[in-house]
C-alpha positions as CSV (number, residue, x, y, z in Angstrom):
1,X,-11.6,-3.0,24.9
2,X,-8.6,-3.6,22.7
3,X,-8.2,-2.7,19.1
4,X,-6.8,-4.6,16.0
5,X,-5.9,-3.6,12.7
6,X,-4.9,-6.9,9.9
7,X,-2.4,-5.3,8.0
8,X,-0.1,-7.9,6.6
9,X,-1.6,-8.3,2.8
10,X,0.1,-7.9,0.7
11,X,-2.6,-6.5,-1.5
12,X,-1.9,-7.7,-5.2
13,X,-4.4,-6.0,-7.0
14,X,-3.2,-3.0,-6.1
15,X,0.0,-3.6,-8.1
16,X,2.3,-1.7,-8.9
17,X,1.6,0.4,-6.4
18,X,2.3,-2.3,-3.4
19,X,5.3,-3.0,-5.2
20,X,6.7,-0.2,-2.8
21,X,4.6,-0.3,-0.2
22,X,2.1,-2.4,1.6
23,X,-1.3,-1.8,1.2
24,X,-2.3,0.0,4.4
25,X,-0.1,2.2,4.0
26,X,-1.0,3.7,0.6
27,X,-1.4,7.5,1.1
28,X,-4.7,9.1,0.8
29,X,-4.8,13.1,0.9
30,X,-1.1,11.8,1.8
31,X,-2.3,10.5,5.0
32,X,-1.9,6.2,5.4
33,X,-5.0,4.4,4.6
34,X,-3.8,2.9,8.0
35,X,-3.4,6.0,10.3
36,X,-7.4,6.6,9.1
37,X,-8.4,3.0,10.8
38,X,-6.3,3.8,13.7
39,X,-8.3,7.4,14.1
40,X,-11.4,5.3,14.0
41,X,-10.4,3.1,16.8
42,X,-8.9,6.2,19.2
43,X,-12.7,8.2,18.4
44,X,-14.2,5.8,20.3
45,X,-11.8,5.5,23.0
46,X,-9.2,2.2,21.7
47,X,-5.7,3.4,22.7
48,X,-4.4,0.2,22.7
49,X,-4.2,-1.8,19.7
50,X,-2.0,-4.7,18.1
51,X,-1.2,-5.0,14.4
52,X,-0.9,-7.9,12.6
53,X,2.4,-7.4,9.6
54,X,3.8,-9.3,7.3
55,X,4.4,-7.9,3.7
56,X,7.1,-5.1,4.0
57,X,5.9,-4.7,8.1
58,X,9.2,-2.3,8.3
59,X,7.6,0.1,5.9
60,X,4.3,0.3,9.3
61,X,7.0,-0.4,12.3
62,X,9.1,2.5,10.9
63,X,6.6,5.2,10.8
64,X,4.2,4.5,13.5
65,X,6.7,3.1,16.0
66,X,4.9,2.4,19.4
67,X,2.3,5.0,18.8
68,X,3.3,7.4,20.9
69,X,3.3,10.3,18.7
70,X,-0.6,9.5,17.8
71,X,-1.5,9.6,21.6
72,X,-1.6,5.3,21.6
73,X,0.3,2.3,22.2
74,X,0.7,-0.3,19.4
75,X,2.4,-3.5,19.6
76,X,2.8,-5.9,16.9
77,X,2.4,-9.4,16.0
78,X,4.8,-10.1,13.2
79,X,4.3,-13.2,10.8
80,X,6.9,-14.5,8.4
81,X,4.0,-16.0,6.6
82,X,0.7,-15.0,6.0
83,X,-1.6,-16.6,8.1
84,X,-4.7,-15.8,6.9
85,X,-7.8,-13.3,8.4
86,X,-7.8,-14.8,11.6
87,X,-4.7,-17.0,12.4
88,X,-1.9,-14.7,14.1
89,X,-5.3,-13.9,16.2
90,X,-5.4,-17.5,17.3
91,X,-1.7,-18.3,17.4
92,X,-1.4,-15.3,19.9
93,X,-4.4,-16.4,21.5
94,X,-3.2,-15.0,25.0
95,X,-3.1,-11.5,23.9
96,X,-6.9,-11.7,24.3
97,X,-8.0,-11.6,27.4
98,X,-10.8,-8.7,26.4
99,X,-13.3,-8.2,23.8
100,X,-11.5,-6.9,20.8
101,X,-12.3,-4.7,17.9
102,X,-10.9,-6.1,14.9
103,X,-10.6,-4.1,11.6
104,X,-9.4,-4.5,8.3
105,X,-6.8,-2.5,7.4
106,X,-7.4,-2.1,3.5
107,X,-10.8,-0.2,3.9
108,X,-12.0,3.0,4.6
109,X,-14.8,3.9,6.8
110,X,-16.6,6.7,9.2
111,X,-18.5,3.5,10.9
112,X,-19.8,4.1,14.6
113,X,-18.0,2.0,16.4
114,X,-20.0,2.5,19.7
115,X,-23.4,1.8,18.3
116,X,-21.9,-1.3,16.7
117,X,-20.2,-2.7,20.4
118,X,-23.7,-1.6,22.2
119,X,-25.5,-4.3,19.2
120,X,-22.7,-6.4,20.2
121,X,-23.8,-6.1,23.9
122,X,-27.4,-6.1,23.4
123,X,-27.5,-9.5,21.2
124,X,-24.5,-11.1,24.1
125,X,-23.4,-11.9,20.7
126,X,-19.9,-14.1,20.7
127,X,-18.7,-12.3,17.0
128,X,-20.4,-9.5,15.7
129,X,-19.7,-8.4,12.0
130,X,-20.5,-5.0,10.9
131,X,-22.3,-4.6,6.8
132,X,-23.4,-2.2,4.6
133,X,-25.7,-2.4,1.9
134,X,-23.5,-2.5,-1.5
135,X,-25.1,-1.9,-5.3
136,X,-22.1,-4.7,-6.7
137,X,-21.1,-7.2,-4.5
138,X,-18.1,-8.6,-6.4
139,X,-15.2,-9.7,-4.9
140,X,-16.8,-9.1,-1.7
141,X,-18.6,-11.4,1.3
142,X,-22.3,-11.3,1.3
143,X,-24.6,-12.3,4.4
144,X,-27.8,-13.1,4.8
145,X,-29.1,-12.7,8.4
146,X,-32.5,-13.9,10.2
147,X,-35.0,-11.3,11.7
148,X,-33.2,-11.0,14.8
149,X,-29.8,-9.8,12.8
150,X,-28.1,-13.7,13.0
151,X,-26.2,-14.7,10.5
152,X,-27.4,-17.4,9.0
153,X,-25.9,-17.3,5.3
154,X,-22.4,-16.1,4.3
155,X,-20.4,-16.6,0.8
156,X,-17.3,-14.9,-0.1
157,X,-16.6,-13.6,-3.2
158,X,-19.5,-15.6,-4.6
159,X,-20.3,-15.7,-8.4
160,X,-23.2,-14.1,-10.3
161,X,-24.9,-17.0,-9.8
162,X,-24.5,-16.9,-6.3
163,X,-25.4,-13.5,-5.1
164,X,-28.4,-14.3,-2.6
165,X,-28.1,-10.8,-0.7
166,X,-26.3,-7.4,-1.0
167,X,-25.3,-7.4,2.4
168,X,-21.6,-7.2,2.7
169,X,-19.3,-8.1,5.2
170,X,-16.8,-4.8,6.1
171,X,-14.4,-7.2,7.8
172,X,-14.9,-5.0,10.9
173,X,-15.8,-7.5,13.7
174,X,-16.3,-7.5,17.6
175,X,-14.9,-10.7,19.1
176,X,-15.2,-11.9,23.3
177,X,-12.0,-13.6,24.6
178,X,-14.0,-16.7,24.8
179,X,-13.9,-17.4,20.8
180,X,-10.4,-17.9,21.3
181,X,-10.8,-20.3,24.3
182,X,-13.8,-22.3,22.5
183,X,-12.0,-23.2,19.2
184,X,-8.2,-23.9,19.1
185,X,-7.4,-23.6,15.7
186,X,-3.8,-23.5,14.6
187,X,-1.7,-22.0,11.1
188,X,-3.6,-20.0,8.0
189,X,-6.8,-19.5,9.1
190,X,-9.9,-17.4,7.4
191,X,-12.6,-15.7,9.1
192,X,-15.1,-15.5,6.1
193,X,-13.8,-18.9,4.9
194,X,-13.5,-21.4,8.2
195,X,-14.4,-19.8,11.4
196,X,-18.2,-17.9,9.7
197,X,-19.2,-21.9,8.3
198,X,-18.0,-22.9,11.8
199,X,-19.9,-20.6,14.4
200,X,-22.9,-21.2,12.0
201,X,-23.2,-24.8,12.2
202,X,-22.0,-24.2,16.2
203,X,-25.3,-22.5,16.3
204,X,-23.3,-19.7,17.9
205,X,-24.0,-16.6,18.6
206,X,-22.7,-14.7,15.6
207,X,-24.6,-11.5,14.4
208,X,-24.4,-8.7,11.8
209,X,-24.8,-5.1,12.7
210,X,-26.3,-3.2,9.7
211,X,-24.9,0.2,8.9
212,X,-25.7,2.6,6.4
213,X,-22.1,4.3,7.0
214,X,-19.6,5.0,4.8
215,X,-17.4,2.5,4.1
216,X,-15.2,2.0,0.6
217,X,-12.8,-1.0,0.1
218,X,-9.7,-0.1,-1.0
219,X,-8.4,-3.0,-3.0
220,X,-7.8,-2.2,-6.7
221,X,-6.4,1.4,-7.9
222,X,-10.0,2.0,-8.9
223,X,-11.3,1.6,-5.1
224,X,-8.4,3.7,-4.1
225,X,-9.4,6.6,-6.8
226,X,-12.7,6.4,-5.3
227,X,-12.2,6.4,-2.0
228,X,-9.6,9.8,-2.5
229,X,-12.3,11.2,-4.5
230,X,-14.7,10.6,-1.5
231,X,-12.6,12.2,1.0
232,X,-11.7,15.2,-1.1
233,X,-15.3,15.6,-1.2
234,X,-15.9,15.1,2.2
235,X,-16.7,12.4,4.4
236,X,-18.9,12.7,7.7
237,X,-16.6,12.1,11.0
238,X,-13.5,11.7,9.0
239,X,-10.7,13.9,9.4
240,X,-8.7,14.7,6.7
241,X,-5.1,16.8,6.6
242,X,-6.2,20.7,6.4
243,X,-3.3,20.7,4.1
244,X,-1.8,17.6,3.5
245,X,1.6,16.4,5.8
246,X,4.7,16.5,3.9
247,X,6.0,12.9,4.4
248,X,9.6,12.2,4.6
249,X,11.5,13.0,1.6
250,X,13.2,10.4,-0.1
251,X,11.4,7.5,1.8
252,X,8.5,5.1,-0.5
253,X,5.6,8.0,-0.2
254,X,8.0,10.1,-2.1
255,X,8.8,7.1,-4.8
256,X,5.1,6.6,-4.9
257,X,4.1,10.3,-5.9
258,X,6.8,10.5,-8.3
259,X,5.3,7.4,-10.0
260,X,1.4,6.9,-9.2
261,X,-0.2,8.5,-12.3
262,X,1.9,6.8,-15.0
263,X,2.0,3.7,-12.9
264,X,-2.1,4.1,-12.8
265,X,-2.4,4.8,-16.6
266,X,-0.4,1.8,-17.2
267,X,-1.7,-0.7,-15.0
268,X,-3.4,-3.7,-16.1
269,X,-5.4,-3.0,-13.1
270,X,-7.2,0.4,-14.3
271,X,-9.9,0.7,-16.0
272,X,-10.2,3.2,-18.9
273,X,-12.0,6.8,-18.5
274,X,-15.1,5.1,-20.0
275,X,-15.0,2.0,-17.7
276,X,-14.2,4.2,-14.8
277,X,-17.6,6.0,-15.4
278,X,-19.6,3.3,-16.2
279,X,-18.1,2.0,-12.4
280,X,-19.2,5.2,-11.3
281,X,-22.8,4.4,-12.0
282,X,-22.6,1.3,-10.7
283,X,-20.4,2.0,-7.2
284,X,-21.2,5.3,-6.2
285,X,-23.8,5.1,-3.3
């Protein structure tokens, strides 16, 4: 089975802090929210893996190279636009000769992969999409499944109004080669937004593996707070620095240290003390 990580966006509200950097590689314990997703994928035995770049990809090339020192082999497919979720995937269709493990590379997670591929197996299920169970829902997908675990509902990033489940998609998936065979599509393309309608009204077999494991989007600076706040605490199957690594010196980790708190406190993107508790309350499973 072969591994992918999306890590081209160029995550904008995250700014200022992907001003620097792109967003998989902001540090957490000063470890790259992106070297945690690639430890995920090597646990359950995915050496191989292919990254999709875009937004500053010489900041991910640079340090992670071919993989070598990590005990893997990366590759990468580099786009000079973004192309969506899902449409380097398709465009590089021939790279997928294999199921694949696809993850997101702006979240964090301790998800078991292998009980999520034997679902996969179990249901012969074309696309599988791993969930958790989430108290807010916003700016996230939602699904609504049938008895058997099929999707039969989805909305992205719905309104108030809209919320029919608190089911959310992780933007972890498990894909067979024959996706890519069945539906030729070509230039931006969304999972959540064109191929999800698509398999649906395909009546194909698309299913959602429920998890109750830890998983934390890391979108805005208050996701990110959260999600260093979790692993300083301590989270289940996820291994964090002893001490943490001493990046290099002088690179964009060093840039981001020397600016992150003021940059944090004077974002239009952070909340206040009070609206950071009151989040809390609200995000905190």
């Amino acid at each position: 089975m072969k591994g992918v990580i999306l890590a081209g966006g160029k995550g904008e509200r995250l700014k200022p802090f992907t001003n620097s950097l792109p967003k998989p590689m902001i540090p957490l314990l000063n470890k790259p929210l992106l070297e945690y997703n690639l430890e995920l994928l090597k646990k359950q035995g995915i050496y191989e893996v292919i990254l999709t770049v875009c937004y500053k990809k010489e900041t991910i090339i640079e340090y992670f190279g071919d993989g070598s020192r990590f005990g893997m082999h990366l590759s990468y497919i580099e786009e000079k636009d973004p192309l969506g979720t899902a449409g380097s995937l398709f465009r590089h269709r021939e790279l997928f000769q294999e199921p694949a493990v696809v993850i997101s590379g702006d979240s964090l997670t301790n998800l078991s992969l292998e009980q999520a591929i034997r679902f996969h197996n179990a249901n012969q299920a074309l696309f599988t999409l791993a969930a958790v169970e989430k108290k807010s829902v916003e700016g996230l997908g939602i699904c609504l499944t049938d008895d058997s675990g099929r999707l039969i509902d989805f909305c992205e990033k719905p309104s108030k109004e809209h919320i029919f489940s608190y089911l959310v998609n992780t933007g972890i998936y498990i894909i067979e080669p024959e996706l890519f065979q069945r539906y030729p599509f070509f230039g931006k393309v969304d999972f959540a937004k064109e191929l999800f309608p698509l398999l649906m009204k395909d009546h194909q077999r698309i299913f959602v593996y429920q998890t109750d494991a830890y998983w934390q989007d890391v979108g805005t600076p208050f996701q990110y707070w959260m999600a260093e706040r979790h692993l300083r605490k301590g989270i289940p199957g996820v291994r964090t620095p002893v001490q943490p690594a001493l990046l290099p010196a002088g690179g964009f980790y060093s840039h981001f240290f020397q600016r992150f708190h003021l940059a944090y406190t004077l974002s239009s993107n952070c909340p206040s003390a009070q609206s950071r508790q009151r989040l809390l309350k609200t995000h905190e499973q």
